[in-house]
C-alpha positions as CSV (number, residue, x, y, z in Angstrom):
1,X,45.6,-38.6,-91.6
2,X,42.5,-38.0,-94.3
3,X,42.8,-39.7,-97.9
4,X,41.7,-38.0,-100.5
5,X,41.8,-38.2,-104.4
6,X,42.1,-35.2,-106.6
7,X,39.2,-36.4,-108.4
8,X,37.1,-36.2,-105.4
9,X,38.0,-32.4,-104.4
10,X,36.8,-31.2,-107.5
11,X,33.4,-32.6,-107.7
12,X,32.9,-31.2,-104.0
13,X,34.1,-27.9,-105.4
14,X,31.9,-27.8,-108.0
15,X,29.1,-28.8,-105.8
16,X,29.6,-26.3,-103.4
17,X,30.4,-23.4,-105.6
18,X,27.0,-22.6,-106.3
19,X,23.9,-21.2,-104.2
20,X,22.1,-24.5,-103.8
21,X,23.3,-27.8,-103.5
22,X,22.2,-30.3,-106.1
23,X,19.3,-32.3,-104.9
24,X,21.8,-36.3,-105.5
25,X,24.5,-34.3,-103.0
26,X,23.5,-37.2,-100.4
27,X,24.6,-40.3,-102.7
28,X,28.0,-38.9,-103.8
29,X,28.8,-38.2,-99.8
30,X,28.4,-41.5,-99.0
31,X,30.9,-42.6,-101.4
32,X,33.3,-39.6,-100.0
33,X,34.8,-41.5,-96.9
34,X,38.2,-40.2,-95.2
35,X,40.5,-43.3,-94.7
36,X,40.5,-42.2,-90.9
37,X,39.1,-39.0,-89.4
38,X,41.4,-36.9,-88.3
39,X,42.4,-36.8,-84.6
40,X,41.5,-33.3,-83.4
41,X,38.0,-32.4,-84.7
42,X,37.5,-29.3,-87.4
43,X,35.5,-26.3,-85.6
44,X,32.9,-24.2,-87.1
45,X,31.5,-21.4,-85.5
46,X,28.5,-19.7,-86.9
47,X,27.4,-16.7,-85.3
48,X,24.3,-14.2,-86.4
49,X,23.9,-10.5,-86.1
50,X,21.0,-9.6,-83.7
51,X,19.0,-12.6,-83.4
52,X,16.4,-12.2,-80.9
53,X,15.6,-14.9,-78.5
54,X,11.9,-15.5,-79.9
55,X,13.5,-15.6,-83.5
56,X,14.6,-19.2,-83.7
57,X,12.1,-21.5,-85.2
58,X,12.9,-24.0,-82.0
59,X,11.7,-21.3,-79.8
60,X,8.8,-20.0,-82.0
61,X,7.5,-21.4,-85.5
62,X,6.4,-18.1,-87.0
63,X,10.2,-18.2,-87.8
64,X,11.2,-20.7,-90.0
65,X,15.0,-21.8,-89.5
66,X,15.0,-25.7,-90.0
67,X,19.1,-25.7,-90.3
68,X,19.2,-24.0,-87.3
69,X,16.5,-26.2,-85.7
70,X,18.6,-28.8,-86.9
71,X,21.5,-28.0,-85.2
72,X,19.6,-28.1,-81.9
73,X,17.9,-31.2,-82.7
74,X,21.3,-33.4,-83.4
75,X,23.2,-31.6,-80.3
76,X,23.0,-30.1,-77.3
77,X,20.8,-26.6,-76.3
78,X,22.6,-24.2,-74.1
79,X,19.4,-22.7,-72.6
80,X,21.5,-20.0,-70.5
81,X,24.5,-18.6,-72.4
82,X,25.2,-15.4,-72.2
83,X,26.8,-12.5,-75.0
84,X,27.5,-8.7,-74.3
85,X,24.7,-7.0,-75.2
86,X,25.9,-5.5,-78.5
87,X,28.1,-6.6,-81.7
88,X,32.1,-5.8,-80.7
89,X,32.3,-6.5,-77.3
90,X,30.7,-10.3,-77.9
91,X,33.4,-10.9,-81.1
92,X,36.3,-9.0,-78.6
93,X,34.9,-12.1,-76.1
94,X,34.9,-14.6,-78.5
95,X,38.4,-14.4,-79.7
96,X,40.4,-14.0,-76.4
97,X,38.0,-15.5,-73.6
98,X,38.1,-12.3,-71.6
99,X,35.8,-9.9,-70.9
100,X,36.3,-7.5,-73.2
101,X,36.4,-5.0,-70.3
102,X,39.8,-5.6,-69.4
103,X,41.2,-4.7,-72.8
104,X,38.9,-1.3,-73.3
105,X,36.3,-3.1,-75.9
106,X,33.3,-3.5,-73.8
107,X,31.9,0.3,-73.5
108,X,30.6,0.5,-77.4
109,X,30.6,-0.8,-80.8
110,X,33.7,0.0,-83.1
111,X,32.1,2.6,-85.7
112,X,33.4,3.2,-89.0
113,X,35.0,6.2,-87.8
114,X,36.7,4.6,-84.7
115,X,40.6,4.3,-84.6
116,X,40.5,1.5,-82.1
117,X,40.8,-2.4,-82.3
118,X,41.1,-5.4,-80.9
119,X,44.8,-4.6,-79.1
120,X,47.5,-7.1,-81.1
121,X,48.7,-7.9,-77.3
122,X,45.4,-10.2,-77.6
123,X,46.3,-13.8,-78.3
124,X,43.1,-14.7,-80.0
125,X,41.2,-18.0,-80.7
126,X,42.7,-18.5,-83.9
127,X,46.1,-17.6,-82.8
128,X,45.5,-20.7,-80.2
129,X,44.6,-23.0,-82.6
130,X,47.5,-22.2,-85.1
131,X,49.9,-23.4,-82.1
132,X,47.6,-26.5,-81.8
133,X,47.7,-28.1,-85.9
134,X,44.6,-25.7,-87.3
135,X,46.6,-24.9,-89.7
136,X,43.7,-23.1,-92.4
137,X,41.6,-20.8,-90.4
138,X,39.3,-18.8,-92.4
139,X,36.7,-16.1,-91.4
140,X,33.6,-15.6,-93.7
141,X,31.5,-12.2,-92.7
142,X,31.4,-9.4,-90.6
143,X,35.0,-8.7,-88.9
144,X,33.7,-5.4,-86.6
145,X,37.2,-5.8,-84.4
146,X,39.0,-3.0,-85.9
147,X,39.7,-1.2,-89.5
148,X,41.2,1.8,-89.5
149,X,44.9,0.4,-89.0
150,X,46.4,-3.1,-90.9
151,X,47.3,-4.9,-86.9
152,X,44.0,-5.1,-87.0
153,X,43.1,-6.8,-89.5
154,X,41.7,-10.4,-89.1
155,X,44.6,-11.9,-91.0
156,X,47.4,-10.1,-88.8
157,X,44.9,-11.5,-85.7
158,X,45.2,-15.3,-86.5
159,X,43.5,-15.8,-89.5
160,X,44.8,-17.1,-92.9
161,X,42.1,-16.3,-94.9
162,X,39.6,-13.2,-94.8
163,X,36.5,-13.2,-97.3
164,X,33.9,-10.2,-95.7
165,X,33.3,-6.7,-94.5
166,X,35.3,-4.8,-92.3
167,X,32.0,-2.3,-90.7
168,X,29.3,-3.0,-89.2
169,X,25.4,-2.4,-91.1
170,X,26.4,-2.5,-94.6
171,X,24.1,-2.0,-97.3
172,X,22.9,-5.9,-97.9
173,X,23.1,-5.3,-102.0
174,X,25.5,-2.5,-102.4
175,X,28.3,-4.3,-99.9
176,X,29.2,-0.7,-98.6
177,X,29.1,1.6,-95.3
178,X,28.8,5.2,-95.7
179,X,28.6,5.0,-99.4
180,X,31.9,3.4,-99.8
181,X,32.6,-0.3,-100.4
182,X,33.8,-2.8,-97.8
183,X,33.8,-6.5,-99.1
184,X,37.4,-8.2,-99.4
185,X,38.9,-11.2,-100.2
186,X,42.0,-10.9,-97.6
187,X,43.3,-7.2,-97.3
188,X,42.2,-6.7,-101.1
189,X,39.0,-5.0,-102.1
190,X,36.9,-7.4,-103.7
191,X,33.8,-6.5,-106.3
192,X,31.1,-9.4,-106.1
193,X,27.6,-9.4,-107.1
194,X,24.9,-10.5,-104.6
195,X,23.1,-10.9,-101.6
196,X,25.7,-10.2,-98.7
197,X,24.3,-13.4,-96.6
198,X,24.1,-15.5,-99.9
199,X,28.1,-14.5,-100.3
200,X,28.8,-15.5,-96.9
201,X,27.1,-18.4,-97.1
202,X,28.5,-19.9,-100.2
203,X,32.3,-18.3,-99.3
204,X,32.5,-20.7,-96.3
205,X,31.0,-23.7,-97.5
206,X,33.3,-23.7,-100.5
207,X,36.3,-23.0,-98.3
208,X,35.2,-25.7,-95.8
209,X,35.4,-28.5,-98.6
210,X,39.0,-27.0,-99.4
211,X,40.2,-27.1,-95.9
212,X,38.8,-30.6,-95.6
213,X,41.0,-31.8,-98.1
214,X,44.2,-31.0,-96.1
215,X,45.7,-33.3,-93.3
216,X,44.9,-31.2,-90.3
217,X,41.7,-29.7,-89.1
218,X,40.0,-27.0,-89.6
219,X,38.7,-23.5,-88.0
220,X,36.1,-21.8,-89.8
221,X,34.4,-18.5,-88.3
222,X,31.0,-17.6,-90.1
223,X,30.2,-14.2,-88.3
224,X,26.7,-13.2,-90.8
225,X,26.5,-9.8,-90.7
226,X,21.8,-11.2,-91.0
227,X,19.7,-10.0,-89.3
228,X,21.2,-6.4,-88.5
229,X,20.1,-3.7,-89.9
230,X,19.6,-2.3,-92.7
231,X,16.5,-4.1,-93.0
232,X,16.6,-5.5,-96.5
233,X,15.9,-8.9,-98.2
234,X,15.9,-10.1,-102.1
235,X,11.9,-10.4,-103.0
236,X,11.7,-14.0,-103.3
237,X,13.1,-14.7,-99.8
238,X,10.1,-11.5,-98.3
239,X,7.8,-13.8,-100.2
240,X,8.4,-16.9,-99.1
241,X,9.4,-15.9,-95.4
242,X,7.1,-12.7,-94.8
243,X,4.2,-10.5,-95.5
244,X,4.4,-7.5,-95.8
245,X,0.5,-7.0,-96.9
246,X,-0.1,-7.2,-93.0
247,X,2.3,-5.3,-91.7
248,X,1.5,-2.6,-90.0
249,X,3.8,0.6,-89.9
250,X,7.7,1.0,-90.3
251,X,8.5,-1.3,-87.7
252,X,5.9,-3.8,-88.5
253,X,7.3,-3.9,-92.0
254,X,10.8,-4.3,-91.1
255,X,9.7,-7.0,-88.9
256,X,8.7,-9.3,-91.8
257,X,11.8,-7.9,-93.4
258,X,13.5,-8.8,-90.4
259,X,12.0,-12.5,-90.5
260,X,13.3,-12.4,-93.8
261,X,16.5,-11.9,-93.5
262,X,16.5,-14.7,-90.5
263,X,14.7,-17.5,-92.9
264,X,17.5,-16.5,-95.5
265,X,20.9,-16.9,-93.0
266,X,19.2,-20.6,-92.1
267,X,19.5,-21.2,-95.7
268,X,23.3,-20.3,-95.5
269,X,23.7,-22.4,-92.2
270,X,22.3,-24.7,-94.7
271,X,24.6,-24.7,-97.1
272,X,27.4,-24.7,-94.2
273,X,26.0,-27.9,-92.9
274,X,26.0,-29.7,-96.3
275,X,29.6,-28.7,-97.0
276,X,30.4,-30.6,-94.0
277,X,28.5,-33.2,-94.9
278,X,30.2,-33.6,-98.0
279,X,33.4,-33.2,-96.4
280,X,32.9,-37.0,-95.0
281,X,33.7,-35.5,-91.3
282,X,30.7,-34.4,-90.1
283,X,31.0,-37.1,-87.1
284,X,33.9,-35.1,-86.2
285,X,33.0,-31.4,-87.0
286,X,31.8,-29.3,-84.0
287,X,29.5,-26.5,-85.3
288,X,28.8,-23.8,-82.4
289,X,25.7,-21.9,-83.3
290,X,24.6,-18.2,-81.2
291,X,23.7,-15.0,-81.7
292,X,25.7,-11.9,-80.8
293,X,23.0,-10.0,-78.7
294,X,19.7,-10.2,-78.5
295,X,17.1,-8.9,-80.8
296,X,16.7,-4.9,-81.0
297,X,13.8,-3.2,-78.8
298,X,11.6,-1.6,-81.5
299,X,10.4,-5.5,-83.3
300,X,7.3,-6.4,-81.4
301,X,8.0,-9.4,-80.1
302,X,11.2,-11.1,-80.9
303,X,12.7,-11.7,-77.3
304,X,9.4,-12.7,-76.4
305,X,9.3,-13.8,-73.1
306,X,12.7,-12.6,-71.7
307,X,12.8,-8.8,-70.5
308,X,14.9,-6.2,-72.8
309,X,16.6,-5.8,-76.0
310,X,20.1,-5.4,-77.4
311,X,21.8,-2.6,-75.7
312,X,20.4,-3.6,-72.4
313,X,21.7,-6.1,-69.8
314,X,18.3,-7.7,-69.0
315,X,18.1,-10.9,-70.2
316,X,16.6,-10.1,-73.1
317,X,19.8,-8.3,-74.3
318,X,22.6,-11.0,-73.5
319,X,20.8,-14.6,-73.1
320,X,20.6,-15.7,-76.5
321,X,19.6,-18.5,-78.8
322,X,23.1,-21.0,-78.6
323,X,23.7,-25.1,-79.1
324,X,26.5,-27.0,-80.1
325,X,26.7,-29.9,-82.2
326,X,29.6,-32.8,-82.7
327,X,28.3,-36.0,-83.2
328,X,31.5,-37.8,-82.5
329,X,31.1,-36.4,-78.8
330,X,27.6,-34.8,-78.0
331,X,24.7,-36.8,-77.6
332,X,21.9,-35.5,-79.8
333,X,18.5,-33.9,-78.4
334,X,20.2,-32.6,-74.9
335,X,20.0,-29.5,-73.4
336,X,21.2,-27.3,-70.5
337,X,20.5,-25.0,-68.3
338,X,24.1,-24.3,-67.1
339,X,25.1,-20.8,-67.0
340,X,27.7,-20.3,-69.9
341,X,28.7,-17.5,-73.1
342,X,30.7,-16.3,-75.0
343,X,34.5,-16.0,-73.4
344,X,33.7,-19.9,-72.6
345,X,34.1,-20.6,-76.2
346,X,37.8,-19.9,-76.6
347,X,38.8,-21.9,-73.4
348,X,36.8,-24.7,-74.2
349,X,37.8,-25.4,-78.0
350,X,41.3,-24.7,-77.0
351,X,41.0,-27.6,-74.5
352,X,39.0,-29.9,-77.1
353,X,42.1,-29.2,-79.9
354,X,44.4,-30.5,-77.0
355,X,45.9,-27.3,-75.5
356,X,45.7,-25.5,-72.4
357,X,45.2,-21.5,-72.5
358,X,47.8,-20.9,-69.6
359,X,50.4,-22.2,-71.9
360,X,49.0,-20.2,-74.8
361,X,48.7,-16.7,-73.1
362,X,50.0,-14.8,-70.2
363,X,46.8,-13.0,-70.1
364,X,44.0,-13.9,-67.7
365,X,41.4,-15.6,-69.1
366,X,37.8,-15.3,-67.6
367,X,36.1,-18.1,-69.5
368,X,35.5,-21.5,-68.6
369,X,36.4,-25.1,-70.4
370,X,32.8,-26.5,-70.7
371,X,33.6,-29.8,-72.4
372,X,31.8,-31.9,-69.0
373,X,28.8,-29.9,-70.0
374,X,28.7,-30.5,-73.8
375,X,29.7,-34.4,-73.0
376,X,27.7,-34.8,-69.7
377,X,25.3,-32.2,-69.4
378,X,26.8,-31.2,-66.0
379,X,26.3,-28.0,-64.7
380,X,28.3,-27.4,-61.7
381,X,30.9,-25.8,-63.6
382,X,29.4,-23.0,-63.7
383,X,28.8,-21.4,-60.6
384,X,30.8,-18.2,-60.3
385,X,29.9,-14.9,-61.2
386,X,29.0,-14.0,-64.9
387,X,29.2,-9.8,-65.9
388,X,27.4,-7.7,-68.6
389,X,28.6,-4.2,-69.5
390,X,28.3,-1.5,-71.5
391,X,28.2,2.3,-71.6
392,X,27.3,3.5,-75.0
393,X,25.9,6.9,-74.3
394,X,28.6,7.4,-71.3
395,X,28.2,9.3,-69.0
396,X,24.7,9.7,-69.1
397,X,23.6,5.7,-68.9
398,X,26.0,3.1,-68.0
399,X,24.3,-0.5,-68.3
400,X,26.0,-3.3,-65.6
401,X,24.9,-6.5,-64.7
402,X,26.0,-9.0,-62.4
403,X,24.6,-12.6,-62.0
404,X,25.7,-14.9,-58.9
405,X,24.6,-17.7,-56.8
406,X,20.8,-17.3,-58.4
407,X,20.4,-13.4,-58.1
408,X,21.1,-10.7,-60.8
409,X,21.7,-7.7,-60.1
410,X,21.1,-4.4,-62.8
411,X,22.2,-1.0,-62.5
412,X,21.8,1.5,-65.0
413,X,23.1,5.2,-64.3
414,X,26.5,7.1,-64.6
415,X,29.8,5.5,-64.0
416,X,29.7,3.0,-61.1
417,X,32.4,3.9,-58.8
418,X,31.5,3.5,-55.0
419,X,28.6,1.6,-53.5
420,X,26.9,4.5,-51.9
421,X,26.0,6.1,-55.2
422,X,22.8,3.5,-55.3
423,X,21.6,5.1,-52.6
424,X,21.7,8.6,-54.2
425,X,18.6,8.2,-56.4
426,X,21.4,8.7,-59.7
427,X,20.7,5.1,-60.7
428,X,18.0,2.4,-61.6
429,X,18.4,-0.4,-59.3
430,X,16.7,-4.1,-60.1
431,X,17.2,-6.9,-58.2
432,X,16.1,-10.5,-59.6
433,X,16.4,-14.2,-58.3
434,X,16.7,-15.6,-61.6
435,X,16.4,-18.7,-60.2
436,X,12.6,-18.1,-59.6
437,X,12.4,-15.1,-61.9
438,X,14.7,-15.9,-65.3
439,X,12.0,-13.2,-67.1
440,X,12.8,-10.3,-64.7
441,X,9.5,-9.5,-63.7
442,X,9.5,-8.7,-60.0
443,X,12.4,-6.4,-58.1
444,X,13.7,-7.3,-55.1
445,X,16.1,-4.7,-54.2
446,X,14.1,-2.8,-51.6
447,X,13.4,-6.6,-49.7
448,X,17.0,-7.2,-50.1
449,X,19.6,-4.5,-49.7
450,X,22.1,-6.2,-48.0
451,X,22.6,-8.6,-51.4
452,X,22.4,-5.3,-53.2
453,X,25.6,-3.8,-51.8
454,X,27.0,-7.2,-52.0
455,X,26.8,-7.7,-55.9
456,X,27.6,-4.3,-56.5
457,X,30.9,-4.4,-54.6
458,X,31.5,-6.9,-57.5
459,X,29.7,-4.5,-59.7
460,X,32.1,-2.1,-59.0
461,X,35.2,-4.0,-59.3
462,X,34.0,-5.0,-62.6
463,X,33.7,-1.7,-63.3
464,X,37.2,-0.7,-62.2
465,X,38.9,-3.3,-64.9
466,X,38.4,-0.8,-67.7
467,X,41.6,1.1,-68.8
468,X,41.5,4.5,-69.7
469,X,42.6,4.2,-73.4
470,X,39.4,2.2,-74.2
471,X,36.9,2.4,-77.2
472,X,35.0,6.1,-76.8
473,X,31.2,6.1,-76.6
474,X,29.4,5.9,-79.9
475,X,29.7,9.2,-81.6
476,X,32.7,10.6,-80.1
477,X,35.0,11.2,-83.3
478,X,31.8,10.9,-85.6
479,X,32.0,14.9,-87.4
480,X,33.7,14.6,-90.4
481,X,35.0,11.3,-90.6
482,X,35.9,10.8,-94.4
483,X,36.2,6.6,-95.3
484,X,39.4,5.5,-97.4
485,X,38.4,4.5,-100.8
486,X,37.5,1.0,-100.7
487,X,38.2,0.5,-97.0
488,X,41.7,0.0,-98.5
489,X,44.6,-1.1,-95.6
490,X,47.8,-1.5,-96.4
491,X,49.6,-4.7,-94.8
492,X,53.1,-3.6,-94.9
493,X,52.5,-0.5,-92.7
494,X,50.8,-1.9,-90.1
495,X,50.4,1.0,-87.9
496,X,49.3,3.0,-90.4
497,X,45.7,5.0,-89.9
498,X,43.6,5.7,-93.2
499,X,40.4,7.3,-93.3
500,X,40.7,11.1,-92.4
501,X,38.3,14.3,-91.0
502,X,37.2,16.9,-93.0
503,X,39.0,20.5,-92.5
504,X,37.1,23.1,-90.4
């Protein structure tokens, strides 16, 4: 059990509370020591908004994120882990280790206007871990499983504490989505003046040195809302991170914005890290680090070399920037090129807090435990099949993926429902051997079309698992949606909807 003196907590919460620690921060940690770490280690699990693949400073210096970098240099690199290729689906992943597929999130985002959410027959990551002695799990960010009804809320979904937005792209400044506020502290609206990463940021490292000082660990969920869109940054950080004197059009401006925004969130991971530190567990926290999707198609350059963009299921769209670090356990400066992602994450930190997810769910859970790869670096684990989806603009474009024993397979038409519909011209067929070809560069389908109709038998499957009250395509519902004031929910109706439509 951790020892701590009163008199301790509240010089780390004083040292925390503000936007930069204070340059001493080091000395006083090292005469912070827990009597005996605990057990079970405390998880933190830091995940940004559209980060491209070529927008980590590990992967190319004209982005400068030395946290981040930090995080990669003092763990382990996952160099294949794979996200759906847009916001929802990857947080639906994360907190049940399913494809969201099976439970209707995988087709599209959850717009403001949207009554759907993550379904409550879920058992979610945090659920898990409250079974396991996590007792304080906070979430610090953007939520974007679900708004319009309480049940979804992330405290009625296994959370104790909320501090965020419910929406997706809210103004950076403002705090607000369609002109009408969304930042709360739990199910209350909460006025706060800043820089929406910055409040982040400084929300979870403060609560991190609370929850330290507690006698069981920790789960602390950091989903940055940085670097989605809008495109905006405070001056000083365009200054010091971009330059927007050499940009060239919109998208070129929003590009250094964009780089902006990135060098700002590694501040906050920054911030995040020293909390830890100052906890006196860092030994024995595991930070997980990764990006939602990758980087959107219209910045020149940011998923640089893979092929794609978010909203895509090339490689460019769901292999993103990932490592894990827990000193107790992971040797510092590995890496691996073991085929992993996002519904591995619940499976394996249920496993590393002690518990087994067939004990914790009746639900069948796709992901893997990866705790041989973090430890080991071994990569057998992984060899089975690994799915992208998603079907934003049904029924025009439907986007699948399939990846299995080295090839990938991508088809992009109208809803895959019989083999022999590739053979009708309606779709774009690619076929890749990632093992040779991880960029995508050269399709094989024509040489090969007997491993065609072999993946997309699985394809198809795949396919089949979504049920038919799932999350509509993007704008269905969008005509008249009016917002509630303030986003407002009210916790003891559950099941009721707020937010309404305009009379015709």
């Amino acid at each position: 059990m951790l020892i701590r003196t009163s008199l301790a907590l509240a010089i780390l919460l004083v040292s925390i509370s503000c936007h930069v620690f204070a340059e001493d921060q080091s000395s006083f940690v090292k005469e912070v020591k827990a009597a005996a770490p605990n057990q079970l280690p405390n998880i933190v699990v830091i995940l940004a908004d559209d980060l491209g693949w070529n927008s980590v400073g590990y992967h190319n210096t004209e982005f400068k994120t030395p946290h981040i970098d930090s995080l990669v240099a003092s763990g382990i690199t996952l160099n294949r882990f794979y996200v759906a290729p847009m916001c929802s689906p990857t947080r639906a992943g994360l907190m049940t280790g399913r494809y969201p597929i099976r439970f209707g999130c995988a087709r599209a985002v959850i717009p403001p206007y949207r009554d759907f959410g993550l379904p409550t027959s879920e058992v979610t990551l945090p659920e898990m871990l409250s079974t396991l002695g996590y007792e304080n799990r906070g979430i610090f960010g953007k939520w974007h499983l679900g708004h319009r009804r309480a049940k979804w809320h992330p405290l009625a979904q296994g959370f104790t504490h909320f501090h965020g937005h419910y929406n997706g792209a809210i103004d950076y400044f403002e705090l607000s989505r369609d002109g009408v506020h969304d930042w709360h502290i739990g199910y209350d609206s909460h006025e706060e003046d800043g820089y929406a990463t910055d409040l982040i940021a400084d929300a979870a490292a403060t609560w991190i040195v609370q929850a330290a000082a507690s006698d069981s660990p920790y789960f602390c969920y950091v989903p940055f809302n940085a670097p989605h869109s809008p495109y905006q940054a405070p001056e000083d950080a365009i200054e010091r991170y971009g330059n927007l004197s050499a940009a060239m059009g919109r998208n070129g401006k929003h590009r250094e914005i964009y780089k902006s925004m990135i060098g700002r969130m590694d501040e906050g991971v920054g911030r995040i890290l020293k909390a830890v530190e100052a906890s006196g567990e860092s030994d024995n926290t595991l930070v997980w680090f990764f990006s939602d999707n990758g980087g959107v198609g219209n910045l020149r350059g940011i998923n640089k070399p893979l092929r794609g963009a978010k909203l895509t299921v090339f490689e460019g769209g769901v292999r993103v920037p990932a490592c894990v670090r827990w000193p107790a356990k992971i040797t510092a400066g590995q890496s691996t090129d073991a085929l992993c992602g996002y519904i591995d994450i619940l499976p394996t930190l249920v496993a590393i807090a002690g518990g087994k997810t067939a004990g914790l769910t009746e639900n069948p859970v796709d992901g893997i435990d990866l705790t041989t790869i973090l430890e080991n670096h071994e990569a057998s684990a992984t060899d089975r099949a690994w799915f992208s989806y998603h079907g934003q603009s049904e029924p025009a474009s439907e986007h699948l993926a399939i990846t299995d024993k080295g090839w990938k397979l991508v088809v992009n038409g109208p809803q895959l429902t019989d083999v022999n519909q590739l053979k009708d011209g309606s779709h774009e067929v690619n076929l890749f051997h990632l093992e040779h070809d991880l960029n995508e560069t050269t399709n094989l389908a024509k040489q090969n079309p007997k491993i065609v109709e072999q993946l997309a038998k699985q394809l198809v499957d795949h396919r089949a698992l979504q049920p038919k009250n799932s999350v509509p395509p993007y704008g269905v519902g969008q005509a008249g949606f009016v917002p509630p004031p303030n986003w407002a929910l009210d916790p003891t109706d559950p099941d009721k909807l707020v937010g309404q439509y305009k009379s015709k």
